[in-house]
C-alpha positions in Angstrom: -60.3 109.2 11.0 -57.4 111.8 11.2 -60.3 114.3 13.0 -61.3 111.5 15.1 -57.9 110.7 16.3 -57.3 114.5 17.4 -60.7 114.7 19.2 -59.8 111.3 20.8 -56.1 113.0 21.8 -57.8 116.4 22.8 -59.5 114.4 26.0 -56.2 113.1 27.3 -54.7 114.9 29.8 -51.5 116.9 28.8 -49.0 115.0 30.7 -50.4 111.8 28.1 -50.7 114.4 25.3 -47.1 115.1 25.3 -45.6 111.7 26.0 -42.4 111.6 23.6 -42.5 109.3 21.0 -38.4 108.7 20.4 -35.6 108.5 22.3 -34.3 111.7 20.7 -37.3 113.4 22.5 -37.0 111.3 25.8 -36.0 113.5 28.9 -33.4 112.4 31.5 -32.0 109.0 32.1 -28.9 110.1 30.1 -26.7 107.7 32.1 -28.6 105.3 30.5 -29.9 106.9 26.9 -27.3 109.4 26.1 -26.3 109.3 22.5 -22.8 107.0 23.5 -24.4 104.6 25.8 -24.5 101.2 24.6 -28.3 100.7 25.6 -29.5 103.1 23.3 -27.2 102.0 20.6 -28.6 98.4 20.8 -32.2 99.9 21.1 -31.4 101.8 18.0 -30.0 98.7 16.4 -33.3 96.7 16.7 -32.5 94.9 20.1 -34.4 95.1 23.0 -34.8 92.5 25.7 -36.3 92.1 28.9 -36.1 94.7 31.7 -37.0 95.8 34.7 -37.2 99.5 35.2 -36.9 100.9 38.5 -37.4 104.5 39.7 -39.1 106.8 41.2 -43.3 107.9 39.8 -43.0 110.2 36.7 -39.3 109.4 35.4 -40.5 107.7 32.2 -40.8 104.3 33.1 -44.5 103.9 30.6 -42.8 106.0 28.4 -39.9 104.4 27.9 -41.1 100.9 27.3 -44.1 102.4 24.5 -40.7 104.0 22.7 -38.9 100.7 22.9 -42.0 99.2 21.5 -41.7 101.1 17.9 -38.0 101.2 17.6 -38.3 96.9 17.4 -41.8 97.2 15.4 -43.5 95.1 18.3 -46.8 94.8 19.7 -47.6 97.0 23.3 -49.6 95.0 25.9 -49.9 96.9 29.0 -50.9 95.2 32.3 -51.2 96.7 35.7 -50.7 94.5 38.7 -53.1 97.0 40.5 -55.8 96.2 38.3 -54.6 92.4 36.8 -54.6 89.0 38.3 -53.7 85.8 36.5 -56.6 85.8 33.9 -55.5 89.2 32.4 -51.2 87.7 32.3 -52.8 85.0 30.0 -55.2 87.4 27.6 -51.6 88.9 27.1 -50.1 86.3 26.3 -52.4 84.5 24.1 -51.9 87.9 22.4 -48.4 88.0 22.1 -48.7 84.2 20.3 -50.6 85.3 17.8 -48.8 88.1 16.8 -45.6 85.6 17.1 -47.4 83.5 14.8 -46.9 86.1 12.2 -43.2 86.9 13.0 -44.0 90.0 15.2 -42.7 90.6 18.7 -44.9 91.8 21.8 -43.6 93.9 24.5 -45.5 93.3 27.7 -45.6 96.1 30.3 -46.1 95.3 33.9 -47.0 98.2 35.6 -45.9 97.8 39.1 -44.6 94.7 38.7 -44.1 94.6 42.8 -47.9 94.4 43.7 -48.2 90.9 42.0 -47.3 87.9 44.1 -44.7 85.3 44.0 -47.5 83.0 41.7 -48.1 85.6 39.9 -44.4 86.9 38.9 -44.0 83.3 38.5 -46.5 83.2 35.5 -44.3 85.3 33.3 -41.1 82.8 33.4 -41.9 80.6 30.6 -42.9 82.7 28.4 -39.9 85.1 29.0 -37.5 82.3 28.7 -39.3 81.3 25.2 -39.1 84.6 23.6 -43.6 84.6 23.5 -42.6 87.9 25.4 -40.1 91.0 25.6 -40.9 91.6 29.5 -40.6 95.5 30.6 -41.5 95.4 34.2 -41.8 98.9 36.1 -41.7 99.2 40.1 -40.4 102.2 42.3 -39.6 99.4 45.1 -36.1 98.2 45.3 -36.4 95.2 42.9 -34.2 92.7 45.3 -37.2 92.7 48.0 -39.6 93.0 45.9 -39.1 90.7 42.9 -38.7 87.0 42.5 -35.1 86.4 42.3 -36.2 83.8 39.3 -37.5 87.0 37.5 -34.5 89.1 38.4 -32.3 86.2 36.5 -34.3 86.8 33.4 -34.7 90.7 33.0 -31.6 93.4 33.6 -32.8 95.6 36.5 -32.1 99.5 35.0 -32.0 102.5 37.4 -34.4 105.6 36.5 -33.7 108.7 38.6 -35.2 111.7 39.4 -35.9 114.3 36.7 -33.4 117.5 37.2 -35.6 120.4 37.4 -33.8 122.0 34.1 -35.1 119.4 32.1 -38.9 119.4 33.7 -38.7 122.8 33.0 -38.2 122.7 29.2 -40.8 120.3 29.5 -43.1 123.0 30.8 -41.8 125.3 28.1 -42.5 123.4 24.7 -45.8 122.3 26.4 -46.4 125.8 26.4 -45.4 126.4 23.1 -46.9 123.2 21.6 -50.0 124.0 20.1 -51.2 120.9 18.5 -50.5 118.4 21.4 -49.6 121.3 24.3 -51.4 124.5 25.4 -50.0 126.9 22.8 -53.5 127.5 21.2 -54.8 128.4 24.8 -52.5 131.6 25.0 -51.9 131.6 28.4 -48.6 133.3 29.8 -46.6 131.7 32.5 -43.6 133.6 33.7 -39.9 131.9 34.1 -40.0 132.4 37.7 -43.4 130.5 37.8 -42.2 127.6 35.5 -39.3 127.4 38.2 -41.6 127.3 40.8 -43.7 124.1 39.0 -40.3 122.6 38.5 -39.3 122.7 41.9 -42.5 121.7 43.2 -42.7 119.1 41.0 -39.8 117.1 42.9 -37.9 115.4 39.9 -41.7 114.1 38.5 -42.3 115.1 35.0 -46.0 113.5 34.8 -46.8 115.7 38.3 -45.4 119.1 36.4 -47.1 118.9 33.7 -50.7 118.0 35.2 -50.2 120.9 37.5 -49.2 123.0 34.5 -52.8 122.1 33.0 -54.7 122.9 36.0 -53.1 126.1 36.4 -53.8 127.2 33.2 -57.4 125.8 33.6 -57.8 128.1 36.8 -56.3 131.4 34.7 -58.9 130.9 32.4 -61.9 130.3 34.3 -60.7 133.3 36.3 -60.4 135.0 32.8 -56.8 136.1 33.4 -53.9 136.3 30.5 -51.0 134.7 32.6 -50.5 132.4 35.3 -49.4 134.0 38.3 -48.5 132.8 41.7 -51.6 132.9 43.6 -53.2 130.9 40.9 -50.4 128.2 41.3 -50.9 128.4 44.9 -54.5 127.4 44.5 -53.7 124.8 42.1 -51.1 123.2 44.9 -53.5 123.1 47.9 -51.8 120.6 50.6 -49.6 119.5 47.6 -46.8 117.1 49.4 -43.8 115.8 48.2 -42.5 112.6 47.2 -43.1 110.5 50.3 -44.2 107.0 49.7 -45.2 105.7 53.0 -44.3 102.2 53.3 -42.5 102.2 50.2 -38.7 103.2 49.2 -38.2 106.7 49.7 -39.9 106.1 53.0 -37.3 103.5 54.1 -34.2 105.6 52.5 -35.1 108.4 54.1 -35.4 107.3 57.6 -32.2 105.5 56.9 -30.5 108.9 55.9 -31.8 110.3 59.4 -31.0 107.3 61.5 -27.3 107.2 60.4 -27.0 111.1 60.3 -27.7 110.8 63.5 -25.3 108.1 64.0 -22.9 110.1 62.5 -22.8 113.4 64.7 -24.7 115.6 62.1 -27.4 117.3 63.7 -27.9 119.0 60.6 -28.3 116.5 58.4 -30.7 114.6 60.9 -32.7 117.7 61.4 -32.8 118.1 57.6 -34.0 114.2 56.7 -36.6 114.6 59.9 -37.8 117.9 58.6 -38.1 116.2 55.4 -39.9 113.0 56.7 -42.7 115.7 57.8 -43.1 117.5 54.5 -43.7 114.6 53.1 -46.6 113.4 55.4 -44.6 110.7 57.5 -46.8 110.7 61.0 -44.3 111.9 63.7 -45.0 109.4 66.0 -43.4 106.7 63.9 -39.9 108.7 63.7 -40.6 109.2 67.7 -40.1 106.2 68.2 -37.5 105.4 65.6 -35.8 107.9 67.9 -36.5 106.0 70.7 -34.3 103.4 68.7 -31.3 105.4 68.2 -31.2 106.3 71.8 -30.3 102.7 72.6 -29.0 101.5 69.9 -26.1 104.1 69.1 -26.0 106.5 71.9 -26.6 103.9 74.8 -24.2 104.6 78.0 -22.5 107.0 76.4 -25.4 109.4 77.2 -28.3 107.7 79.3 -30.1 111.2 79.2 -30.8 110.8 75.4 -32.7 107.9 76.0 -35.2 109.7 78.5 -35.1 112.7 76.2 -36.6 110.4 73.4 -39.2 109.0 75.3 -39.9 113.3 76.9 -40.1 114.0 73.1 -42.6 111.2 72.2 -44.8 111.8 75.2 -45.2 115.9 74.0 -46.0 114.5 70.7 -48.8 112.0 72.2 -49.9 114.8 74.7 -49.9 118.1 72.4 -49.3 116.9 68.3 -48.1 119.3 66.3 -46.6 121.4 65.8 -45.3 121.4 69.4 -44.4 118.4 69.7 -42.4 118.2 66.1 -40.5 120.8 67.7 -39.9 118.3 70.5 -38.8 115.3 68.3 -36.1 117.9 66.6 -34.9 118.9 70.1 -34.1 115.5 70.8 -32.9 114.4 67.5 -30.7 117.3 67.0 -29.4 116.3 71.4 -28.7 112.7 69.9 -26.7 113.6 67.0 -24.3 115.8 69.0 -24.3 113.2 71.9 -21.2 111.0 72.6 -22.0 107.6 70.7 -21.8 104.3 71.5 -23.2 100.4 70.8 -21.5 98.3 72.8 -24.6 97.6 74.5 -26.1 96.8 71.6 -23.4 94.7 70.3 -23.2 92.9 72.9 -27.0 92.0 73.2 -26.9 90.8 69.6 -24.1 88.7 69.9 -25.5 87.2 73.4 -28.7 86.8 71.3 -26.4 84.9 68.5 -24.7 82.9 70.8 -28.0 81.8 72.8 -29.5 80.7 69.8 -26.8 77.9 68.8 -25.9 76.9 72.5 -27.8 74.3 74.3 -29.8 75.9 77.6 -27.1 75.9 79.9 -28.8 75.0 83.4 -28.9 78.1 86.0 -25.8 77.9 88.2 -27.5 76.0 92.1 -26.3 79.3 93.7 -27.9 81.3 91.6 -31.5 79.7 92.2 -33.7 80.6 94.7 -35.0 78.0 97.2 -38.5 78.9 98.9 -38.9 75.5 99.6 -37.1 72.7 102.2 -36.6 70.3 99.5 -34.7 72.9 96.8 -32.7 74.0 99.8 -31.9 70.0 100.8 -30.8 70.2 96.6 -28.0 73.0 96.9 -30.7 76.0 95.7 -29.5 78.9 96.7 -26.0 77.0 98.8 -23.3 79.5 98.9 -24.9 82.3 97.3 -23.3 85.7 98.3 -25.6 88.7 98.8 -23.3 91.4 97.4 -24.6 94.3 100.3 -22.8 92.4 102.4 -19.3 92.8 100.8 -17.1 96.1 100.9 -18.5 98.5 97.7 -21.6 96.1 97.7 -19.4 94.0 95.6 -18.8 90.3 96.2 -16.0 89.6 94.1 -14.6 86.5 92.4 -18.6 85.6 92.3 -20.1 84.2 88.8 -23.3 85.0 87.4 -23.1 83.0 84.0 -23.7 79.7 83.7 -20.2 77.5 84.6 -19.7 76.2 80.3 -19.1 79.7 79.8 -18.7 81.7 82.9 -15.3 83.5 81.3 -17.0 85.0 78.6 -17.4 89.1 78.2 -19.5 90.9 75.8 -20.2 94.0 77.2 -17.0 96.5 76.1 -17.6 100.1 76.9 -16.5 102.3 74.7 -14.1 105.8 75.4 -16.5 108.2 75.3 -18.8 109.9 77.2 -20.3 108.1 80.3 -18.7 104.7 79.2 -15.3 106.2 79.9 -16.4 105.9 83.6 -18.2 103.1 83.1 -15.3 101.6 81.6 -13.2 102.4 84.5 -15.6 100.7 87.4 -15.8 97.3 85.4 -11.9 97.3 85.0 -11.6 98.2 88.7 -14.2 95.7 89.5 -12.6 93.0 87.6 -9.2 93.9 89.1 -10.9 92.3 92.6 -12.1 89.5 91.1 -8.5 88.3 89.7 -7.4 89.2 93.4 -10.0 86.7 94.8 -9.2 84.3 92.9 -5.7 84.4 93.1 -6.5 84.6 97.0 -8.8 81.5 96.9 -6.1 79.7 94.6 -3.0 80.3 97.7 -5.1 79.2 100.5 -6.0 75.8 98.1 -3.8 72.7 100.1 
């Protein structure tokens, strides 16, 4: 059986042959699993309970939850919402009750626990809540979208990060030097520099390091070299891209990290999270028109030019691809975060948005309206209208353009910078004349 069970192990790839089997062997996470933390004391101590463990792909998230599973002496049932629906949640189960029948606890795994639907999530609530089940759920979406907040009040969300490219490469190094579960009996050499390289390449994912580790060392054998160098790497890699989940969380965090860079006057920092968005796959048209966004939403006034150079930026991108028309998008991204900001027009939308939404529908003001017709005209369309060409500086002041319940309202507040300065300085001017018409109109009142 012993043979067996090494023959069975021999097939698994190496990232699954050298899966750690204690916590004292369990890389990273030490925020959560050092030796004083008071998780890993109460795991020690026989008490797990349910979870849900969020993080990024090759952190430890299977890992983790098989470990948890011998320290309590409990049953593993893995399920993956890829592959599950309903019928699979209650094989589990009806699992987990027999073994309860005989005093022994189950830990059920839910492998991205996010793909399952409300119904589904909801499935696992009573059997949580009656101890059938010691819930680990794993998702690298942010668990308060994602999750049922009914399955959030039952399981403690935990945060997994990245993987620091010290610890991936020790990793590497006793996989190396592993010869019963690693590739020691393979002798292959792989230089520091190149088990850097993997490291780095491996962007914080220990499950992506060591699968490229194994090809590699496949490669340098079927090209019957001694040592893993950096062209056979290179091969290995191919297109390789980083982490770049599209549609999922580091998608959305990093397109937040460029929009408020931007925001926040740092070309560099926006040139760095675009450039970023690209190596990672992210189609340039979307953060086009993302910039697009910015243009209005935090530049506005200030600069009217940026919003034209976003839309130049997006056409070259729609007319030539890449990589001239990347080179566009960081032209005008880099433009945007050195421009002079502003939102006012943007606040000022929203909150005219806000406010239309719990008003009634003020009627349009009779002066306002046109009248095409004899009989609107007999109703006051159009009566004392003032056609503002006609009117020193094209300007017919004291007029109103809002409707009369709230024709003193203002929303529009430029700010002191850039164009808006001047801006600014025309409505204050502007409004100065309407306070004289009025006062005028008020003295000539019997």
């Amino acid at each position: 059986m012993a043979g067996l069970f090494d023959e069975e192990r021999a097939w698994q790839p190496l990232a699954a042959r050298m899966r750690p089997t204690t916590l004292d062997d369990y890389v990273g996470q030490q925020h959560l699993f050092g030796p004083d933390q008071p998780l890993r004391r109460s795991i020690e101590a026989g008490h797990v309970h349910s979870m849900i463990l969020w993080g990024p792909p090759g952190v430890g998230k299977t890992t983790l939850a098989m470990i948890l599973a011998s320290y309590v002496d409990a049953q593993f049932l893995s399920v993956s919402a890829v592959l599950s629906g309903v019928k699979e949640i209650r094989a589990a189960i009806d699992q987990a009750k027999e073994q309860l029948r005989f005093g022994r606890k189950t830990i059920l795994f839910v492998d991205e626990v996010h793909r399952f639907n409300k119904s589904q999530q909801d499935a696992f609530l009573p059997y949580i809540e009656d101890g059938t089940v010691i819930f680990i759920g794993a998702t690298t979406e942010n668990p308060s979208f994602e999750l049922n907040n009914a399955l959030l009040s039952r399981a403690r969300v935990y945060v997994l990060k990245t993987i620091a490219e010290e610890d991936i490469q020790t990793l590497l190094t006793h996989a190396l030097a592993d010869e019963v579960r690693g590739l020691g009996a393979e002798d292959i050499g792989v230089s520091n520099s190149v088990i850097a390289n993997m490291a780095a390449t491996a962007d914080g994912d220990a499950r992506r390091a060591l699968n490229l580790l194994e090809i590699c060392v496949e490669l340098a054998k079927s090209e019957g070299k001694a040592e893993v160098d950096e062209s056979i790497m290179a091969q290995a890699l191919g297109t390789e891209l980083r982490r770049f989940d599209k549609g999922g969380e580091s998608f959305y965090d990093q397109i937040s990290a460029l929009h408020k860079a931007v925001r926040g006057s740092s070309p560099d920092g926006a040139l760095y999270w675009f450039a970023r968005m690209l190596d990672g796959g992210c189609d340039p048209l979307y953060i086009a028109r993302r910039v697009v966004r910015m243009a209005s939403e935090d530049i506005g006034n200030a600069d009217p030019r940026a919003l034209q150079i976003a839309l130049n930026a997006w056409d070259v991108q729609t007319r030539l691809g890449s990589p001239e028309g990347e080179l566009a998008i960081a032209q005008a991204v880099a433009y945007m975060a050195a421009a002079p900001k502003s939102n006012a027009v943007y606040k000022a939308f929203n909150e005219i948005r806000r406010q239309i939404a719990e008003q009634p529908s003020y009627e349009v003001p009779l002066h306002l309206r046109n009248a095409p017709t004899k009989l609107m005209k007999q109703q006051g369309y159009g009566e004392e209208y003032r056609y503002a060409h006609d009117y020193p500086e094209a300007y017919a002041a004291g007029e109103n353009y809002l409707p009369e319940e709230i024709n003193q309202d203002q929303w529009y507040e430029p700010v002191a910078r850039g164009l808006e300065i001047k801006i600014g300085e025309k409505l204050k001017y502007l409004k100065g004349l309407d306070q004289s018409s009025r006062w005028r109109r008020y003295r000539r009142k019997p």
